[in-house]
C-alpha positions in Angstrom: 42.4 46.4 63.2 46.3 45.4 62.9 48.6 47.7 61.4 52.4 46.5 60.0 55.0 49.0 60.1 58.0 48.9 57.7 60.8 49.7 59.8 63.4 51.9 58.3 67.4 51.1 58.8 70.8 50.7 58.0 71.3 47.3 59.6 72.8 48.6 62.2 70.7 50.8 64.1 66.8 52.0 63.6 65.9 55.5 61.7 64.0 57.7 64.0 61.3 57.9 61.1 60.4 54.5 62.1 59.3 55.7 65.2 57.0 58.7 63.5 55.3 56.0 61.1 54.3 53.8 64.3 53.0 57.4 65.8 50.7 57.6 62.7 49.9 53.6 62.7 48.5 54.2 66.3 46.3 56.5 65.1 44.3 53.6 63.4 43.4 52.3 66.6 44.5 48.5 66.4 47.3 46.9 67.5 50.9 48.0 65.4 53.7 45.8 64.3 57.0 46.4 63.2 59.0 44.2 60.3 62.8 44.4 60.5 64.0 42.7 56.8 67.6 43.1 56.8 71.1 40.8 57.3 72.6 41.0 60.9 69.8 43.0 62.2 69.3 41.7 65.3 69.7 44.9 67.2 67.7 46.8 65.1 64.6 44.2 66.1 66.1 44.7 69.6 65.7 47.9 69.1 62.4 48.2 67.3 61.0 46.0 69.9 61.5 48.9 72.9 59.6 51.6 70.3 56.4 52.7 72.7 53.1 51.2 70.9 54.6 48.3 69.2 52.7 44.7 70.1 55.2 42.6 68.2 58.2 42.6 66.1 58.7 40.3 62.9 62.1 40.1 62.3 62.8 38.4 58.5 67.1 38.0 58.6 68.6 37.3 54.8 70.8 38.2 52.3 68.0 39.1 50.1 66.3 41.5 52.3 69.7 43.2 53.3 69.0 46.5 51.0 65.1 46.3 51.1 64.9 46.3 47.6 61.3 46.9 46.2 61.2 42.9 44.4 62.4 41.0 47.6 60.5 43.5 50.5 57.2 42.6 48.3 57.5 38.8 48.2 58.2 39.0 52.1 54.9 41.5 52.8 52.5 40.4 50.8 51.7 37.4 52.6 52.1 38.8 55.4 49.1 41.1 54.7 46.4 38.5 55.3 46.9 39.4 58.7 47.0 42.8 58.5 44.6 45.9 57.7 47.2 48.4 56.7 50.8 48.7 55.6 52.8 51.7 56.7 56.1 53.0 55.1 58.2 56.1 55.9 58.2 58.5 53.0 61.6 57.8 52.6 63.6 56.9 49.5 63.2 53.1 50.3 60.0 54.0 51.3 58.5 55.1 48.2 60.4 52.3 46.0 58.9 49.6 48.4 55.4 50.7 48.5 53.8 51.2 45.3 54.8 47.6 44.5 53.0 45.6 47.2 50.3 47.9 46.8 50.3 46.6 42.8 50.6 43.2 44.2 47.8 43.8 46.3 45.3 45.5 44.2 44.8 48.2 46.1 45.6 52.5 45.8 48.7 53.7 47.2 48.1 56.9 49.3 50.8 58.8 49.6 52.6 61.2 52.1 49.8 61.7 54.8 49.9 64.2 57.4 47.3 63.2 59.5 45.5 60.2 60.3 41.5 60.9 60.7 40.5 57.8 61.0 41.3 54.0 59.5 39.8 54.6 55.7 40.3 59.1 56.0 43.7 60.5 55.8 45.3 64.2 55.0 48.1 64.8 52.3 49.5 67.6 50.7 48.9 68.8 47.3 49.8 71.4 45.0 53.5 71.7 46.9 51.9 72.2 49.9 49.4 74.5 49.3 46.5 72.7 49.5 45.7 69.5 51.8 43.4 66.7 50.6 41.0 64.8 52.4 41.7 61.1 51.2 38.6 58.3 52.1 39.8 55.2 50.6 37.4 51.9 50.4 40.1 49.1 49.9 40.1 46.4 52.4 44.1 46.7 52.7 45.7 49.8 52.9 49.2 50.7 51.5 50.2 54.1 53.3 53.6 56.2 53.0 54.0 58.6 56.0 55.5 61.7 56.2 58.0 62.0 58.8 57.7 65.7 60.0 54.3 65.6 60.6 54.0 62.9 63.3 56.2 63.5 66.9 58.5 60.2 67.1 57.2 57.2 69.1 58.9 57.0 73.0 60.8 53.9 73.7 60.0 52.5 76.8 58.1 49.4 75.0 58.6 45.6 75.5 57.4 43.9 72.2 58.3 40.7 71.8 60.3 39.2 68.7 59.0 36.9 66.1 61.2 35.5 63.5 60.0 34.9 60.2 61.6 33.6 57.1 63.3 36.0 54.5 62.1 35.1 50.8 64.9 32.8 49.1 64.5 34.4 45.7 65.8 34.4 42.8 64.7 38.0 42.1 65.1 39.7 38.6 66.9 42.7 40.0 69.8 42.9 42.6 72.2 45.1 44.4 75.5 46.1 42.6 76.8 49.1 44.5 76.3 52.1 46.7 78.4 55.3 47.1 77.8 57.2 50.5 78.7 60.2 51.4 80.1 60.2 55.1 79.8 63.3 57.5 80.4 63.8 60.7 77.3 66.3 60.4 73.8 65.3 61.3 71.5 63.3 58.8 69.7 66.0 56.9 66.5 64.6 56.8 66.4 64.1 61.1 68.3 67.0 62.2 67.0 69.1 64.4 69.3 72.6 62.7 69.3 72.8 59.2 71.6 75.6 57.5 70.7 75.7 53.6 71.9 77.6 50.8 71.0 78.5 47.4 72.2 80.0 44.0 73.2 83.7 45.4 76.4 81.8 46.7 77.5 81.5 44.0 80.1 78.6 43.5 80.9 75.2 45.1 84.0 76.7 46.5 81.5 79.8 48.5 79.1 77.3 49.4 81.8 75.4 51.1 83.2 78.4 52.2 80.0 80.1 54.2 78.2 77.0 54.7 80.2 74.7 56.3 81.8 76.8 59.0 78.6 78.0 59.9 76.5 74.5 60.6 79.9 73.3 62.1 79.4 75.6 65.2 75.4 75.1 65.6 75.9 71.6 65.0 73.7 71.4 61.9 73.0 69.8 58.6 74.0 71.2 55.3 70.7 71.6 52.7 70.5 73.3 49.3 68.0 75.0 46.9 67.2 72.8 43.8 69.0 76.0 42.1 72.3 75.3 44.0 72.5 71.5 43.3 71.7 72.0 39.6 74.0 74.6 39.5 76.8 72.0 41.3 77.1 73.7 44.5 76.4 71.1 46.0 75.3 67.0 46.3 72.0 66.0 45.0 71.9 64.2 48.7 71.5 68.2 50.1 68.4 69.4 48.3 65.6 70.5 50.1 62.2 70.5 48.8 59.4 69.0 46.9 61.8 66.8 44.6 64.6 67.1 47.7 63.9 66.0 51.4 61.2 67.1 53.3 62.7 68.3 56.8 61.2 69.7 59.6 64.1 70.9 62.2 64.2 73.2 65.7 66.3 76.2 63.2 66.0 76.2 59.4 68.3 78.8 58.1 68.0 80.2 54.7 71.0 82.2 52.9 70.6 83.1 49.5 67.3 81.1 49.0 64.5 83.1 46.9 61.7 80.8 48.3 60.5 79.1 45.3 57.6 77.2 46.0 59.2 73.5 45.3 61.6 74.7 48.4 59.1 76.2 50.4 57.1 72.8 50.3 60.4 71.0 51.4 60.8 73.0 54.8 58.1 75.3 55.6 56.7 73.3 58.7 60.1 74.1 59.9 59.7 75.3 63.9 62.0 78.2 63.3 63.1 80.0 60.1 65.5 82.4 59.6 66.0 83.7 56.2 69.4 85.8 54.7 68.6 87.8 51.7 69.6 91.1 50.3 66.5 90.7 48.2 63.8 92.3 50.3 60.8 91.1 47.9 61.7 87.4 48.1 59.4 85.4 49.1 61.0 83.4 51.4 60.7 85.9 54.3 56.7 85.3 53.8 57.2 82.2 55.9 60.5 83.3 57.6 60.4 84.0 61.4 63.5 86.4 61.6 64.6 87.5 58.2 67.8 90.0 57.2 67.9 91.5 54.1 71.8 91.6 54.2 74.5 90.8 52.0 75.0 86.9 52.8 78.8 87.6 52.2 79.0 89.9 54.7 76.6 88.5 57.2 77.3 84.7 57.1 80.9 85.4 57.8 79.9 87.4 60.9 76.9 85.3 62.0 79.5 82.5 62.0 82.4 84.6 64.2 79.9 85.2 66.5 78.9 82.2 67.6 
């Protein structure tokens, strides 16, 4: 049994949910490898090759693999599967664009978002927003698997793989990379940090989101998140939503002011290690799944909350 991981990154440095996917490609049993497609990547195979578990590192440098975009990342893995049982991708945005095209290439049934590995053909996923989990047996001889993140403890990395190079596919391709606007923050990446502060439509405005919000994950150090409600309503950046057409997160401290507790949102953070939840509603169902929960007026509190601190 071999199992290839998809490692995620920026070029520059490896996403911890690389090291949660080769947590869950353990779980097959076999031996796990990692592929680093980018341009200038060298330390992220440097890196990838010190991730605990990890038997060998194919490491494809290119211009055409420097976005991992779905048409280029396909024509790289799918030869690579004849040596390989299973494919492995973080349930990430380049994640879910990759996958379901080299599982189309390979004939095979995507399965998507597991939580738990119960053996090489039997996995667990969520369905329903969370409320139910499915048992998943699948029959195909290759295997083309997103992972979720929060539900697998990151790999150690006191590895030694070794590096392999192999080529990067020359193209041409039908689609290419124009342009990319990031937002920049000195704040932690929402979807890996550990304190998560989110708000949601009782703020109000983009000017009292930024107001309460801000100061507040500033002194604990957190990400910003938002309710589905506040970035429709323009709170805030489509990049903050949390929930089950957000990001799924998973931190130490998820705080909660002026979020309902819709069920989409619940889905998105509920395996959260500690909730708090600020609502002057005392019937919402957010504090069904909070640990601590204040029904307060968030204008009032957050203020306060924040000045003590």
């Amino acid at each position: 049994m071999a199992v290839l991981v998809i490692a995620e990154h920026n070029n520059a440095a490896l996403s911890d949910a690389t090291n949660k996917v080769v947590t869950a490609a353990a779980k097959f049993g076999g031996d796990v490898d990692v592929l680093v497609a980018g341009e200038g990547a060298g330390d992220v195979a440097a890196a990838a090759a010190k991730v605990s578990g990890v038997r060998k590192v194919l490491h494809a440098d290119g211009a055409s693999v420097a976005k991992q975009l779905a048409e280029p990342m396909e024509a790289l893995i799918v030869p690579l599967m004849a040596g390989y049982d299973a494919v492995l991708f973080a349930a990430t945005t380049a994640g879910k664009n990759m996958a379901p095209r080299v599982a189309a290439k390979l004939d095979v049934m995507q399965i998507s978002e597991i939580t738990a590995v119960i053996d090489a053909d039997t996995f667990e996923r969520p369905i329903y927003a969370g409320n139910a989990i499915q048992t998943v047996k699948s029959a195909d001889a290759k295997k083309v698997v997103t992972v979720r993140g929060t539900a697998f403890e990151a790999a150690g990395e006191d590895g030694s793989a070794s590096v392999e190079t192999v080529d990067a596919p020359a193209g041409p391709f039908k689609s290419e990379f124009v342009s990319e606007e990031m937002v920049k923050s000195d704040r932690p990446e929402l979807a890996g940090a550990k304190r998560v502060v989110s708000g949601g439509r009782a703020l109000g405005s983009a000017e009292k989101f930024q107001e309460l919000m801000f100061p507040l994950a500033d002194k604990l150090g957190a990400a910003v998140g938002a309710s589905r409600a506040a970035v429709d309503a323009g709170y805030a950046p489509n990049d903050y939503q949390v929930g089950q057409t957000g990001k799924i997160v998973a931190p130490e401290l998820y705080i909660a002011i002026g979020i309902s507790g819709a069920i989409q949102h619940l889905a998105g953070m509920k395996d959260s290690k500690v909730i708090v939840a600020i609502n002057k509603d005392e019937e919402a169902p957010i504090f069904q799944v909070a640990d601590y929960g204040l029904v307060a007026d968030l204008f009032v509190a957050v203020p306060e909350l924040t000045g003590a601190l």
